[in-house]
Backbone as ProteinMPNN parsed JSONL, in Angstrom:
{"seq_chain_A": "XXXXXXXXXXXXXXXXXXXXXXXXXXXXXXXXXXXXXXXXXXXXXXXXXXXXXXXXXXXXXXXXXXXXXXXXXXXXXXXXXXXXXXXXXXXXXXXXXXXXXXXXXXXXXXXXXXXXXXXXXXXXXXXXXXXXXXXXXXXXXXXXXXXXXXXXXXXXXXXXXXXXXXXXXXXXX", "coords_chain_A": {"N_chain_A": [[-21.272, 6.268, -13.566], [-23.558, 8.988, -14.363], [-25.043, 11.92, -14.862], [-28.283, 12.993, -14.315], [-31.248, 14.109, -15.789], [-32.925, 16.909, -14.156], [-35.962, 16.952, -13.021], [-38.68, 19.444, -13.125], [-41.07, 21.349, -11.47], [-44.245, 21.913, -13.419], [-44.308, 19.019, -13.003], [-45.687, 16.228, -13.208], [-44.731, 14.115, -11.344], [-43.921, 15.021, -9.59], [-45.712, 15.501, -7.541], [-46.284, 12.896, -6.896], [-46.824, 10.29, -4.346], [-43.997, 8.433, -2.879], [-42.383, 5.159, -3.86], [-41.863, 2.535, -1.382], [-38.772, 1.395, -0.881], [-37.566, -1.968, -1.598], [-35.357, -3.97, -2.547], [-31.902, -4.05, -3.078], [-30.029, -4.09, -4.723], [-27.601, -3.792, -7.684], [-29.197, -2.005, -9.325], [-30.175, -0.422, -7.655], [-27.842, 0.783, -6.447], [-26.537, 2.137, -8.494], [-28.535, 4.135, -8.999], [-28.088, 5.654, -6.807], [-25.181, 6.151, -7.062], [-25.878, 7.896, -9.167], [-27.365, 9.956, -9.157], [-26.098, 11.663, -6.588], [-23.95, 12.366, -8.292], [-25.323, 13.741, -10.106], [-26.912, 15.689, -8.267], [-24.389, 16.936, -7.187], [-23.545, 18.217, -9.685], [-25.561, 19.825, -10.114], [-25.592, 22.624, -9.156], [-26.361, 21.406, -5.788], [-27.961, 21.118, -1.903], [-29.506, 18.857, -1.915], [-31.245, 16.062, -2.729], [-33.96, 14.681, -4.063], [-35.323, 11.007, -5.358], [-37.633, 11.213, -6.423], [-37.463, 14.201, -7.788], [-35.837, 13.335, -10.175], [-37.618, 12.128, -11.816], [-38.047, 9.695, -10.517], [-40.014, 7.721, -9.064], [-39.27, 6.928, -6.244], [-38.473, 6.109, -2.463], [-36.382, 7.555, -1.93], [-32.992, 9.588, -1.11], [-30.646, 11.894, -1.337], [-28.288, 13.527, 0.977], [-25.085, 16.432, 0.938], [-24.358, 17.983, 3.046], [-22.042, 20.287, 4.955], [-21.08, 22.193, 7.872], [-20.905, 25.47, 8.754], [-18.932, 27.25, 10.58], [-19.46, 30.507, 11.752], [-18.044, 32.044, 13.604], [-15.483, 31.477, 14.332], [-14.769, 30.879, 11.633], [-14.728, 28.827, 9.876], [-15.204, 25.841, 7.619], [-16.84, 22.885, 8.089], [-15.789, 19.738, 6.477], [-18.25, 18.76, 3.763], [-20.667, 16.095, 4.728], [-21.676, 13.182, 3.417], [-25.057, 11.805, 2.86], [-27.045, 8.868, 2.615], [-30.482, 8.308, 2.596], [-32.346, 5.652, 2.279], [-35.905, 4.747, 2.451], [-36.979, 6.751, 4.366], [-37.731, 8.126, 7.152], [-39.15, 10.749, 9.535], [-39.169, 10.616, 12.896], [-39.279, 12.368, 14.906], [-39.627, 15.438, 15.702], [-38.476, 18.735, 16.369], [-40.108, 21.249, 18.879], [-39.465, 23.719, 18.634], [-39.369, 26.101, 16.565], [-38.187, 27.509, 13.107], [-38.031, 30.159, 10.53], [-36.662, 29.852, 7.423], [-35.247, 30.585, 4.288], [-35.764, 29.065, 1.357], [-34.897, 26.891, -1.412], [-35.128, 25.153, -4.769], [-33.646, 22.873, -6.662], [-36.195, 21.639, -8.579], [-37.784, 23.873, -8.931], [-36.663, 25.83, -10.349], [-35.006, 29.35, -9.788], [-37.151, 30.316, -8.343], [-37.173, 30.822, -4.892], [-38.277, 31.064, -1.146], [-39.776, 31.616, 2.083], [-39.691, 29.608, 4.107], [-41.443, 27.928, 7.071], [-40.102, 25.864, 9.841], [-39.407, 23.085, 11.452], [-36.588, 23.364, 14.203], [-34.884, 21.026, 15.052], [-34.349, 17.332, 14.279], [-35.542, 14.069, 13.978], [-34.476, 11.231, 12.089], [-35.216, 8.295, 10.617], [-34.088, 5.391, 8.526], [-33.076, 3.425, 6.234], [-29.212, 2.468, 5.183], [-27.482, 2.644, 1.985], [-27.033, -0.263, 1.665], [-29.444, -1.256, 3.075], [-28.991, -1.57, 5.504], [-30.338, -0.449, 8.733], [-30.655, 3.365, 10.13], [-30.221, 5.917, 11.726], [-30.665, 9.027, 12.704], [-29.937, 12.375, 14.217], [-30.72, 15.252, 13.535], [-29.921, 18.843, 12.954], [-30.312, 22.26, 12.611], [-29.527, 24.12, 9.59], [-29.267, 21.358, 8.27], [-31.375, 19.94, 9.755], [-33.394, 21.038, 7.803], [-32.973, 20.487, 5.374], [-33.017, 17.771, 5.473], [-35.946, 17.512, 6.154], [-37.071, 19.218, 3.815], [-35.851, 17.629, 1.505], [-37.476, 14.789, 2.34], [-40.13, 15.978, 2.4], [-40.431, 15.955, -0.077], [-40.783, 13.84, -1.492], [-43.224, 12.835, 0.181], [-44.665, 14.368, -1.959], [-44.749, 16.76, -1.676], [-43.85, 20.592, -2.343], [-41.472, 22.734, -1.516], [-42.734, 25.317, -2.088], [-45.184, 24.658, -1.569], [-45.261, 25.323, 1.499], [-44.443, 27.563, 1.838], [-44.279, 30.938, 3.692], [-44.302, 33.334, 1.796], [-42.896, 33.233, -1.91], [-40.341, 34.294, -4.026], [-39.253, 35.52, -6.998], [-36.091, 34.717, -8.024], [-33.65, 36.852, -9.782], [-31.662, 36.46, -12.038], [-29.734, 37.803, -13.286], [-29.114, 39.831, -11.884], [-29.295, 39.263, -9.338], [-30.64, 40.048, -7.738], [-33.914, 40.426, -6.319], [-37.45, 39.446, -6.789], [-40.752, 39.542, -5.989], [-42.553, 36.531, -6.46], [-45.209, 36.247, -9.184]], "CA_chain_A": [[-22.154, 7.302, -13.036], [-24.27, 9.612, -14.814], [-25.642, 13.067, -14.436], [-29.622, 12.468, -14.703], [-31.999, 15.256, -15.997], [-33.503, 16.909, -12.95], [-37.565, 17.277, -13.233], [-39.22, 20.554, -13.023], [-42.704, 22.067, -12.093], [-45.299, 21.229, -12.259], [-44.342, 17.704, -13.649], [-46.893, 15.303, -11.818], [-44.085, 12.938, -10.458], [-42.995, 15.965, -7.807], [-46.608, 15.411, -6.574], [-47.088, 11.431, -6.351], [-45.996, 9.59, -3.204], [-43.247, 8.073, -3.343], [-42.716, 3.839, -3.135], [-40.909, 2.135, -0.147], [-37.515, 0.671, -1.585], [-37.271, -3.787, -1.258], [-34.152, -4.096, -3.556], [-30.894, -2.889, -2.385], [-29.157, -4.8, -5.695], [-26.755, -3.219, -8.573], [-29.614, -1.261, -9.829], [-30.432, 1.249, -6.563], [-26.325, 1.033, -6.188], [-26.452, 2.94, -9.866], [-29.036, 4.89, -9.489], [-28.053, 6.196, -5.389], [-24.648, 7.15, -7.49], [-26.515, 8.802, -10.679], [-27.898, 10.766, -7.697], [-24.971, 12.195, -5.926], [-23.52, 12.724, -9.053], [-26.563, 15.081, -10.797], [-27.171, 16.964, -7.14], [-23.219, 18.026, -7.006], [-23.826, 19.472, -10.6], [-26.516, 21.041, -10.696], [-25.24, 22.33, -7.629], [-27.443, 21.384, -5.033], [-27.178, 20.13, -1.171], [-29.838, 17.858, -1.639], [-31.772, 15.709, -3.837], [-34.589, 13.351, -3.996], [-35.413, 10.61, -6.493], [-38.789, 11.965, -7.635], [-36.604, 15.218, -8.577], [-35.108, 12.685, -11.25], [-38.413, 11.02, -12.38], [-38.098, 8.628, -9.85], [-41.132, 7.585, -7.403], [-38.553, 6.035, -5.168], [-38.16, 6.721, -1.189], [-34.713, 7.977, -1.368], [-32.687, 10.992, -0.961], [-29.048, 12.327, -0.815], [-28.284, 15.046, 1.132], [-24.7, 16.607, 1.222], [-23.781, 19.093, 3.951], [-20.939, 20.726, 6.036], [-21.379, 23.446, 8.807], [-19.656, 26.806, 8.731], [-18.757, 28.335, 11.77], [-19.057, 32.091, 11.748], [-17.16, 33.037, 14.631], [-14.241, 30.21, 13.75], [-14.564, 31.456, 9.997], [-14.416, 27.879, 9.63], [-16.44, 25.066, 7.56], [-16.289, 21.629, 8.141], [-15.793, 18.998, 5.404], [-19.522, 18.2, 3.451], [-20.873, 14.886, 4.514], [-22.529, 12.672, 2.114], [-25.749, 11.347, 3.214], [-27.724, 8.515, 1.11], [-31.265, 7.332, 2.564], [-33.68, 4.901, 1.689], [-37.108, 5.28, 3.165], [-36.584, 7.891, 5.773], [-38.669, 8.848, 8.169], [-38.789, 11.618, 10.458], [-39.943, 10.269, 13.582], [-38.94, 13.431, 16.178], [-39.668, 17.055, 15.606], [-38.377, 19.683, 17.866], [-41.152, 22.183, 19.001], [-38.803, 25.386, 18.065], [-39.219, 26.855, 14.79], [-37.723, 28.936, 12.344], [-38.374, 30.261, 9.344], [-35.584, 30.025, 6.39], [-35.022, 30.829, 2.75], [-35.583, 27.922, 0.758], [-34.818, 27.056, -2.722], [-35.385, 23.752, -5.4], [-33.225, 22.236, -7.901], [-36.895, 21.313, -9.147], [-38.482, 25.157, -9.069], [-35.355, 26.609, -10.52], [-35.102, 30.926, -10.017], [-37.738, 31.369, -7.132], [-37.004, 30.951, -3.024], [-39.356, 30.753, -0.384], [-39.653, 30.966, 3.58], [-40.393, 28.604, 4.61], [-40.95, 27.927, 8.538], [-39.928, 24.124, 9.987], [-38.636, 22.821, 13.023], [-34.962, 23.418, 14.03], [-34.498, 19.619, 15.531], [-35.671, 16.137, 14.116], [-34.704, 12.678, 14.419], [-34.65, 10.419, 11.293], [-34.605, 7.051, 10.625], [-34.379, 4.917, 7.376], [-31.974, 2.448, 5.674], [-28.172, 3.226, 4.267], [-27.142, 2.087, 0.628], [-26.578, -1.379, 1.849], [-30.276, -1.816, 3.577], [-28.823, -1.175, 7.235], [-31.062, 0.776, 9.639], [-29.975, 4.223, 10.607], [-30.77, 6.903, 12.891], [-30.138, 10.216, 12.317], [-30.149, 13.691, 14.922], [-30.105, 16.795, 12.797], [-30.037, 20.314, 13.693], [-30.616, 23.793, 11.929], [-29.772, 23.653, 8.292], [-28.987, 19.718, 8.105], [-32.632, 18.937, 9.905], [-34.336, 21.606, 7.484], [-32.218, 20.194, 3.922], [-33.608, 16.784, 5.174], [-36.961, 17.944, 5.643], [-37.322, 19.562, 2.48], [-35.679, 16.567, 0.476], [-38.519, 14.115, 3.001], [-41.095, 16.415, 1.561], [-40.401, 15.44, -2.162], [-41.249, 11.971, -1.36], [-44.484, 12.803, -0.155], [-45.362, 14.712, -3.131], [-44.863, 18.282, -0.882], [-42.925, 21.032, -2.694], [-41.4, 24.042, -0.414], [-43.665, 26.438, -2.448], [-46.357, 24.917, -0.669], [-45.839, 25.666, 2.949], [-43.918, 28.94, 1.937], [-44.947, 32.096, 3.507], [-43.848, 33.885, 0.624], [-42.348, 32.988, -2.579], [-39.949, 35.093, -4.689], [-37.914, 35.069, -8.293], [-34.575, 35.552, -8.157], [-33.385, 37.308, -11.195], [-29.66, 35.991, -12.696], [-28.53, 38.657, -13.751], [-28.534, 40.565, -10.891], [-28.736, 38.525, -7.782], [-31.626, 40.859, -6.912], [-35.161, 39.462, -6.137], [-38.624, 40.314, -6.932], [-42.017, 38.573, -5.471], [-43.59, 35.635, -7.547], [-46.817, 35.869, -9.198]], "C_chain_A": [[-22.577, 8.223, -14.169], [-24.826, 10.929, -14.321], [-27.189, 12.749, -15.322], [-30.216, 13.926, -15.253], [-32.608, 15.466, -14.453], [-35.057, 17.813, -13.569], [-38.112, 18.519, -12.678], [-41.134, 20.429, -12.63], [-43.261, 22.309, -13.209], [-45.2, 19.37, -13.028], [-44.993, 16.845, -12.571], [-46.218, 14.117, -11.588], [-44.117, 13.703, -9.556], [-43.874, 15.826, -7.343], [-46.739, 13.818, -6.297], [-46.118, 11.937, -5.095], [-45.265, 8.939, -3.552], [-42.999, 6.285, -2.609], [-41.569, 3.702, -2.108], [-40.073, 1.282, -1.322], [-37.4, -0.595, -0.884], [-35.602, -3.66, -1.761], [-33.09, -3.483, -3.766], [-29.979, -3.629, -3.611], [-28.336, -3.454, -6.322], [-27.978, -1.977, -8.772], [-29.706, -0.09, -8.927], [-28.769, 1.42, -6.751], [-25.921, 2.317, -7.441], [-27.079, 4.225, -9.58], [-28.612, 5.9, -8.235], [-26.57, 7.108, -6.778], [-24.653, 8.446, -8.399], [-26.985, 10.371, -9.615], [-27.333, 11.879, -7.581], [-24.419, 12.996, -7.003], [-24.199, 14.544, -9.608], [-26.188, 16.077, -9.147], [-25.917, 17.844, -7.014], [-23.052, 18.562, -8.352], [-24.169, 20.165, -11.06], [-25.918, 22.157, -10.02], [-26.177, 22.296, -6.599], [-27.263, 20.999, -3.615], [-27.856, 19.311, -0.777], [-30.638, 17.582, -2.838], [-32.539, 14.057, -3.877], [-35.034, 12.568, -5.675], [-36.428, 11.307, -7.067], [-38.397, 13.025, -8.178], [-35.932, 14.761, -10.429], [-36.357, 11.746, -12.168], [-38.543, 9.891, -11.639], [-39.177, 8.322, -8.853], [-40.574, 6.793, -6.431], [-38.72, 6.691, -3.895], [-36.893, 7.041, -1.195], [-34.251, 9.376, -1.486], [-31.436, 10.858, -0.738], [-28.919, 13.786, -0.486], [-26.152, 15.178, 1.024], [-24.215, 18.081, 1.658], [-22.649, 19.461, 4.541], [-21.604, 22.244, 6.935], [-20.578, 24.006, 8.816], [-19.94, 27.073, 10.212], [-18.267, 29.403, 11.458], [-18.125, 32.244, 12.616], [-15.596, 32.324, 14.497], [-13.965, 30.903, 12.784], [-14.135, 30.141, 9.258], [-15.219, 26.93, 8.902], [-16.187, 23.66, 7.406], [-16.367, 20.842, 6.984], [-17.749, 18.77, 4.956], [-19.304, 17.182, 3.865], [-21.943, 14.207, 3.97], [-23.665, 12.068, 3.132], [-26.433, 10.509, 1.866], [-28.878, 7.497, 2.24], [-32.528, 7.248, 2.101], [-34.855, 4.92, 3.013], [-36.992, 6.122, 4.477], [-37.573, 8.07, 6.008], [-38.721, 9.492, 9.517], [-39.647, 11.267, 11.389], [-39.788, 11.259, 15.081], [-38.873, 14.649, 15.752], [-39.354, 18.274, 16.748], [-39.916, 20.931, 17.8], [-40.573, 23.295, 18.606], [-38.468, 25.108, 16.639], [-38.386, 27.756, 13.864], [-37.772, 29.496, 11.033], [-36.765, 30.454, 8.603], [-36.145, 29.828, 5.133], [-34.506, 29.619, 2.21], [-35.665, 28.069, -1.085], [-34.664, 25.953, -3.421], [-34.911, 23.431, -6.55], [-34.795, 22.168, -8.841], [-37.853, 22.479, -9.432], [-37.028, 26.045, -9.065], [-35.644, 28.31, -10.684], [-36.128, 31.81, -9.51], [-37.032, 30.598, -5.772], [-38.084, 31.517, -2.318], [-39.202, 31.059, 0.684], [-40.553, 30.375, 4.119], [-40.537, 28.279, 6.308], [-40.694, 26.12, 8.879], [-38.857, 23.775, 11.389], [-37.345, 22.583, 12.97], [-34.601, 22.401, 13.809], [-35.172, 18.664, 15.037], [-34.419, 14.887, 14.186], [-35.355, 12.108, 13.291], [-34.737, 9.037, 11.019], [-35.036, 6.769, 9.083], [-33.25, 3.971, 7.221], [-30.833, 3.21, 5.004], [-28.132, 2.096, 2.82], [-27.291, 0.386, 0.867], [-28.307, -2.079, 2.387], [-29.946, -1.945, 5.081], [-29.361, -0.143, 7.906], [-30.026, 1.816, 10.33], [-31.019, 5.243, 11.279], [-30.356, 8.427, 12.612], [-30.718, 11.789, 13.409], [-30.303, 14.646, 14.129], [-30.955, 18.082, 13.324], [-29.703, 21.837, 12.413], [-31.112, 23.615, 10.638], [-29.843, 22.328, 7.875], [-30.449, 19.693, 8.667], [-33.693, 19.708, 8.462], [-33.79, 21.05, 5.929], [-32.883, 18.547, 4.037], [-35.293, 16.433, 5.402], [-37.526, 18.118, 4.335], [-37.085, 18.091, 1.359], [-37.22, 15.143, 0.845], [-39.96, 14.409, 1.933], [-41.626, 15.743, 0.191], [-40.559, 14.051, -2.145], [-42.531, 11.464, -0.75], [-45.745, 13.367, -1.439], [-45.513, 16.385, -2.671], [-43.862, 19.074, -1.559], [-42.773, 22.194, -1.586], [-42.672, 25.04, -0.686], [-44.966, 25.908, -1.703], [-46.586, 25.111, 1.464], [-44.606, 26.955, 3.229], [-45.063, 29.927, 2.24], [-44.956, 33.079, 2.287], [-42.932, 33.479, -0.232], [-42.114, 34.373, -3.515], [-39.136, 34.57, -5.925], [-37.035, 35.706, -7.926], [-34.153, 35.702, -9.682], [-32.016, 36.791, -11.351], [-29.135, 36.727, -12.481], [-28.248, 39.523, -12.96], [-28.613, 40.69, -9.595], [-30.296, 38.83, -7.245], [-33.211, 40.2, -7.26], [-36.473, 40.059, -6.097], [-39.546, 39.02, -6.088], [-42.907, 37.792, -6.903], [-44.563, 36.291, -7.726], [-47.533, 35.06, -8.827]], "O_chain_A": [[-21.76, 8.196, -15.09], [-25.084, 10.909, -13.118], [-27.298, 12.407, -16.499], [-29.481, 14.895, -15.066], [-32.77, 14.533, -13.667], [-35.181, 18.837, -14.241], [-37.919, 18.581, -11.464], [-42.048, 19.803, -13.168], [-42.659, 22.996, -14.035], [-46.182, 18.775, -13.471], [-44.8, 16.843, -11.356], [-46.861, 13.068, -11.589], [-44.364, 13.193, -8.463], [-43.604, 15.907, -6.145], [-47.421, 13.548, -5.308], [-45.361, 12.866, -4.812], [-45.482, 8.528, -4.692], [-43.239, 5.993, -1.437], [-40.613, 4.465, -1.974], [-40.525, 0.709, -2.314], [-37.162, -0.554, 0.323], [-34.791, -3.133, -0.999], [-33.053, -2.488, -4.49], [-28.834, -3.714, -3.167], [-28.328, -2.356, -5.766], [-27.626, -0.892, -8.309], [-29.395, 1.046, -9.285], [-28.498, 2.461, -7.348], [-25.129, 3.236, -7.231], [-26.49, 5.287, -9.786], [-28.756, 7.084, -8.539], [-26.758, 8.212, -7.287], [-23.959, 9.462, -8.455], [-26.727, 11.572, -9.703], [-27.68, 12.923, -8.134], [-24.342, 14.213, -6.837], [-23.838, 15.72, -9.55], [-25.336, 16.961, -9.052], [-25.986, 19.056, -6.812], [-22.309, 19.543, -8.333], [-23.805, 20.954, -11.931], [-25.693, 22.923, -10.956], [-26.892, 23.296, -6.521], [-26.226, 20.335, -3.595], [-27.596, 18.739, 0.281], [-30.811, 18.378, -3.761], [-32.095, 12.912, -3.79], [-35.084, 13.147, -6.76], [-36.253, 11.968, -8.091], [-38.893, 13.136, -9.299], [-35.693, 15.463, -11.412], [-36.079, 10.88, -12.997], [-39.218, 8.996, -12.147], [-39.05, 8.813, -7.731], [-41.268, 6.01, -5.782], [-39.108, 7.857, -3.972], [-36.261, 6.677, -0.203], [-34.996, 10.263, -1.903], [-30.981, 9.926, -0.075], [-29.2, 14.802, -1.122], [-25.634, 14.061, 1.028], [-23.832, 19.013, 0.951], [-22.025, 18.408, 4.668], [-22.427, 23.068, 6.533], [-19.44, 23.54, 8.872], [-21.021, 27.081, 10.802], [-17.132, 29.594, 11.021], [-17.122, 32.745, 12.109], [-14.621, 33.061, 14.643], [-12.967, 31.622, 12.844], [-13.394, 30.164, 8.275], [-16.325, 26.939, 9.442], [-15.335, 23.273, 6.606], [-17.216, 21.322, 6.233], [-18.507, 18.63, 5.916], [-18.153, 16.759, 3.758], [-23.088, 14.65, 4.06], [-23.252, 11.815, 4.263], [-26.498, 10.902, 0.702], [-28.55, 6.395, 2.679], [-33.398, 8.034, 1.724], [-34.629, 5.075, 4.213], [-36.934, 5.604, 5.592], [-38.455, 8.203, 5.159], [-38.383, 8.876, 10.528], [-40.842, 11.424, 11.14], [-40.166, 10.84, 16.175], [-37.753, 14.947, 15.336], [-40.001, 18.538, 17.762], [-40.525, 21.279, 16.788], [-41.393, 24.055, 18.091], [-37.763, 24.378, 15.943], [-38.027, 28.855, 14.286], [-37.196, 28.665, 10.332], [-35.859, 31.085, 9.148], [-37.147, 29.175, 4.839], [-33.384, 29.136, 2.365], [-36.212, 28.916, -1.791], [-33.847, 25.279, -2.793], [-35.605, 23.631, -7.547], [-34.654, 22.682, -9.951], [-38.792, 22.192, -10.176], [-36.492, 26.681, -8.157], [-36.411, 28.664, -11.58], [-36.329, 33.01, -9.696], [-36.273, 29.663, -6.025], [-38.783, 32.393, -2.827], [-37.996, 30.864, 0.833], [-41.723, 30.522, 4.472], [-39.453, 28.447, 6.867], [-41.138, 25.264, 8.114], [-37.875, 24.259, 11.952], [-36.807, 21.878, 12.117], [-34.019, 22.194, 12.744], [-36.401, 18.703, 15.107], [-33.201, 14.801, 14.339], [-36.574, 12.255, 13.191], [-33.717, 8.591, 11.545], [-35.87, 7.411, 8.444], [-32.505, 3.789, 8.184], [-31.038, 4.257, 4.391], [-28.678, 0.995, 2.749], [-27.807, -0.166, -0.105], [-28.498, -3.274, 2.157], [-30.781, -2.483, 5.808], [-28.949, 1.005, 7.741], [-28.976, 1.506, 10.892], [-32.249, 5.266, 11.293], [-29.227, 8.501, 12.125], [-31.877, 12.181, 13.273], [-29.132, 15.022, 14.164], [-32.062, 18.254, 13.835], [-28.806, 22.01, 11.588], [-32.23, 23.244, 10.28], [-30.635, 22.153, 6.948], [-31.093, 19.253, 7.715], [-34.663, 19.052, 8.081], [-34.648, 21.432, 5.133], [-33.245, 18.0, 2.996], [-35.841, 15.414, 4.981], [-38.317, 17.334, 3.81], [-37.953, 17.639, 0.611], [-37.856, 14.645, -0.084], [-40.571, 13.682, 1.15], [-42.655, 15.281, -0.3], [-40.343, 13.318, -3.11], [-42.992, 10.33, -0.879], [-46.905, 13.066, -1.725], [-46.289, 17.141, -3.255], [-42.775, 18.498, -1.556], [-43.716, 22.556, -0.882], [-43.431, 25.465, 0.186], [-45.759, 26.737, -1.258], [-47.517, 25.051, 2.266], [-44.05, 27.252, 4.286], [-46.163, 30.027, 1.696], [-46.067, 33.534, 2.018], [-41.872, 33.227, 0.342], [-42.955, 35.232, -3.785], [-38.506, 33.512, -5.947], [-36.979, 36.883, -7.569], [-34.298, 34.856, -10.564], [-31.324, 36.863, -10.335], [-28.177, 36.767, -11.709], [-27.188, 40.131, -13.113], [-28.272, 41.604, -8.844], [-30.975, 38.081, -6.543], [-33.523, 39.613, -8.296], [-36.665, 41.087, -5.448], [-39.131, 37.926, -5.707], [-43.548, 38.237, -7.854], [-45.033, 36.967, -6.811], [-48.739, 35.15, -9.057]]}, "name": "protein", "num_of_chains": 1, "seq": "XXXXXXXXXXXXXXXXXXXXXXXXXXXXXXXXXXXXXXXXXXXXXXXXXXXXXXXXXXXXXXXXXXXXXXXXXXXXXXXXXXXXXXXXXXXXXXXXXXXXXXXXXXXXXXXXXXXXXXXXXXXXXXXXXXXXXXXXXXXXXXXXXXXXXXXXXXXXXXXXXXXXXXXXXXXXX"}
């Protein structure tokens, strides 16, 4: 495994489309882990290939859910798919604060439907299905996006820099 470079704005891969994946051999097996690898050091909780230079359909997300009132958060689980497609949108919205391994030191809100239903292939080329809800449908949204060539900054109501050094946040130019 490998930690990959992760691609920045405005590099004109984050805008192509991205191809449908045939070839579930050694090489995706490499590159799905090169993946996983880079997104848990940049730190990130998701991450698509075109992020890496890649015009592939794929994506890894990994999540866990906190429960506030518990004070509890459940284990992350790894997600890894190939051509996904969101084929169910819930009608309720919400806007959240988004932010891009690939537009490193601004955040966004973005608005996007709570509920969606996924489908695509796992590592192996086996069809999957996927429910997700709140942050998990809106982390595989966003990563979806980057595989049409969509970055958050464009269907942010507002974009802001966050400063380092002191957490505190001003409004983009």
């Amino acid at each position: 495994m490998a930690v990959r470079e992760i691609v920045t704005h405005p590099d004109p891969v984050l805008r192509k489309k991205a191809r449908k994946i045939t070839d579930f051999g050694s090489e995706l097996q490499s590159l799905i882990d090169d993946m996983v690898e880079t997104m848990r050091v940049a730190p990130g909780v998701g991450l698509a290939a075109p992020q890496i230079g890649i015009p592939l359909q794929l994506i890894v997300v990994e999540y866990g859910e906190k429960d506030e009132e518990k004070e509890t958060e459940e284990a992350p689980k790894l997600y890894t798919i190939i051509n996904p497609e969101i084929i169910r949108f819930s009608s309720d919205q919400e806007v959240g604060t988004e932010g891009c391994l690939s537009i490193p030191g601004f955040v966004g809100d973005v608005e996007r439907p709570l509920a969606i239903t996924l489908k695509g292939l796992n590592r192996r080329g086996q069809p999957l299905r996927l429910k997700a809800n709140g942050w998990l449908a809106r982390i595989f949204q966003h990563e979806v996006d980057h595989l049409n060539g969509v970055l958050f900054i464009d269907r942010a109501e507002k974009v802001w820099k966050v400063e380092e050094q002191t957490g505190q946040v001003s409004p983009a130019d």
